[in-house]
N, C-alpha and C positions, 0 to 999 in steps of 0.2 A: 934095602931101602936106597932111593935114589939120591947119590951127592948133589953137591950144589951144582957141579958142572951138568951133568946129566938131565935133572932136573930144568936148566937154563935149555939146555940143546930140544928138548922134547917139549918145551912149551914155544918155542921157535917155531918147531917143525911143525906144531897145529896150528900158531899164528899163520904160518906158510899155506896149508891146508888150507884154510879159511879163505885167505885173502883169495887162492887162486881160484877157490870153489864161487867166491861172490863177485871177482872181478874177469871171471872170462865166461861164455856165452851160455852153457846146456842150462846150471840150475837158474841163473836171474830168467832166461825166457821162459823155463818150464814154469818157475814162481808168478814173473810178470803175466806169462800167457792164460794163465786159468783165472787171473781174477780179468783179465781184459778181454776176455773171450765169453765170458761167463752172458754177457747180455750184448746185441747185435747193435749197430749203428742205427739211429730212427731216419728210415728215409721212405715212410711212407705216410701222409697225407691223415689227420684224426679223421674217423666219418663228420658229417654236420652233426650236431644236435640241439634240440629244440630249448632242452630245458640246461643245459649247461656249455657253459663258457670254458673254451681251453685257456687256463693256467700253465704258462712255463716258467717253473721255479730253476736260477741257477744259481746253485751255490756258492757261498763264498769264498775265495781263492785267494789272498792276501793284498795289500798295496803300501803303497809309502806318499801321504798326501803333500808335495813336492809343488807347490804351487807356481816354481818357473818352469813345469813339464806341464805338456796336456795331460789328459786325465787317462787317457789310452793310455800315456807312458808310469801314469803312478800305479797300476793295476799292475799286477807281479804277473808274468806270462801265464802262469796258471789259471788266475781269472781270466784272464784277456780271450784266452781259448776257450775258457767256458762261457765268456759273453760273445765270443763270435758263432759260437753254437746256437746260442738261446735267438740269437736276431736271425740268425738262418731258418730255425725252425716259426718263428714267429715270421715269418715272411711266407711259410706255408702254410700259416693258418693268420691269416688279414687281422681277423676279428678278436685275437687270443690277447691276453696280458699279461707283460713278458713282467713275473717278480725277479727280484734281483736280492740277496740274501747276503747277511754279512757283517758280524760288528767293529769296533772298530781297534779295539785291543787298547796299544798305548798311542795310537793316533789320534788325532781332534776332528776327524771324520771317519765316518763309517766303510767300512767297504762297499758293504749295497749302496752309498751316496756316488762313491769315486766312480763303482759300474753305472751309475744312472748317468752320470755327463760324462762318461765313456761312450755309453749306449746312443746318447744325445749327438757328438760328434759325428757317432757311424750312422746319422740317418734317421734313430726313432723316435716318432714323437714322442713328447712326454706324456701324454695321456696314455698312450698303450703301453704306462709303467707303471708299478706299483713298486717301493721298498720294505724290507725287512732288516731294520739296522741290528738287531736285540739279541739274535743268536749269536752263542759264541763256538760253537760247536755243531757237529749235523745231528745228533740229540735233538739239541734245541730247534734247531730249524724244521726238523718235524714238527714238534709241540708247538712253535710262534707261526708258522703255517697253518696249522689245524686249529688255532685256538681265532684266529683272523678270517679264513676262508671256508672253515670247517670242510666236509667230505660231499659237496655238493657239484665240485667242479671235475671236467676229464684237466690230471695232472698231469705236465710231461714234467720228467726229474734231469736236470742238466747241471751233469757234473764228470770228474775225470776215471776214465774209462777203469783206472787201477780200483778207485772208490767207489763206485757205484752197488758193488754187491754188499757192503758195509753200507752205504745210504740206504739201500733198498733197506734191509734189515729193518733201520729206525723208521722207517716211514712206515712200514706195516706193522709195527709193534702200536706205531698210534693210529693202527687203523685205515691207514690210506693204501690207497691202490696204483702207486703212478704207472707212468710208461715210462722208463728207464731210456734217457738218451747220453748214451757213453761219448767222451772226448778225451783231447789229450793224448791219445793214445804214444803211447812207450815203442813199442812192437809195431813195427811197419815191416809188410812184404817188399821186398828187394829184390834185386837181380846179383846182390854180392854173394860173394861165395862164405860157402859156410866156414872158412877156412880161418875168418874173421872171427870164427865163435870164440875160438882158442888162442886168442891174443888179448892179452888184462889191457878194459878199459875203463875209465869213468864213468859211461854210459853204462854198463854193466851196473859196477857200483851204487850206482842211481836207483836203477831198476832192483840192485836187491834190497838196498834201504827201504823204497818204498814198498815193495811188497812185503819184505817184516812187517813194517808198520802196519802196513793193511791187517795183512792176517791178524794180529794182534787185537787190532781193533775190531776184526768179524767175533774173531770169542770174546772180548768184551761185552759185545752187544747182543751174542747171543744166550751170554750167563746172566744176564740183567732180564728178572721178568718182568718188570712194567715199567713202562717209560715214564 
């Protein structure tokens, strides 16, 4: 049986393991890269259609309603990038209406509020908006989407490129069909050397938080049978 000392040395040395395994390059990209890879960047045009309206839903990504900031700056970067997706792709499709998704926790406005005069700023009219203040979770933002616009519209889903295979999940467990437009992305191609992989960084770090998290969340969602 192992003494105290021993005992201390050997829980060290897997604290050590650990850290080096989630703070230098191979697993956080091999982790990050299979959920970021998992669905393609949207960069191609919905066909017209006669009987239904493109919906781009993007999820909600957090803020801090900061009323001496503009509203671009009280939107946490992680929304910011999913609302500079969603007005991208709604710029590809004229006619489409861009929702915006998001409750508002312990804040006095909503996140979908803060992205809509976010949205308003960068150019979009406010008729080509529609909000979803109610969700607090991407659960919910299936079921307050489908229970508002039911399954009649082509959906694009705009959110971050780690989350999207956990969105997808909720969105067809209630039935929907979107087109998955991934952002945010973590994992960028580079000219650096790989040499970088094996040096502990924060960015690493980052990268394996979020993908626990993810994964975690994909088997949540896929041990849950009805939404």
């Amino acid at each position: 049986m192992l003494n105290k000392k021993a005992l201390s040395r050997l829980l060290f040395l897997i604290a050590f393991v650990f850290l080096i395994l989630f703070s230098t390059g191979p697993l956080p990209l091999y982790l990050g890269g299979l959920l970021e890879t998992r669905y393609e960047v949207f960069n191609n045009r919905l066909p017209d259609s006669l009987h239904a309206k493109v919906h781009i839903l993007v999820l909600g990504g957090g803020h801090a309603s900061d009323p001496l900031l503009p509203a671009t700056n009280q939107i946490s970067t992680e929304a910011l990038g999913r609302l500079v997706e969603g007005i991208r792709l709604q710029r590809m499709h004229p006619e489409s209406l861009l929702v915006l998704s998001g409750y508002s926790g312990n804040d006095p406005v909503s996140n979908a509020e803060v992205m809509f005069r976010a949205a308003l700023i960068l150019g979009v009219e406010p008729q080509k908006m529609a909000t979803i203040p109610e969700p607090q979770n991407t659960r919910q933002e299936a079921i307050f989407y489908l229970n508002r616009y039911g399954k009649d519209h082509q959906l694009i889903l705009v959110t971050s490129a780690t989350h999207v295979p956990r969105a997808m999940i909720w969105f067809r467990k209630a039935g929907l069909n979107p087109v998955p437009a991934p952002t945010n992305h973590l994992i960028k191609r580079s000219s650096q050397t790989k040499i970088r992989w094996w040096l502990p960084s924060t960015n690493f770090i980052e990268l394996s938080d979020r993908a626990i998290y993810e994964y975690a969340g994909i088997v949540q969602a896929i041990m849950i049978r009805k939404i």
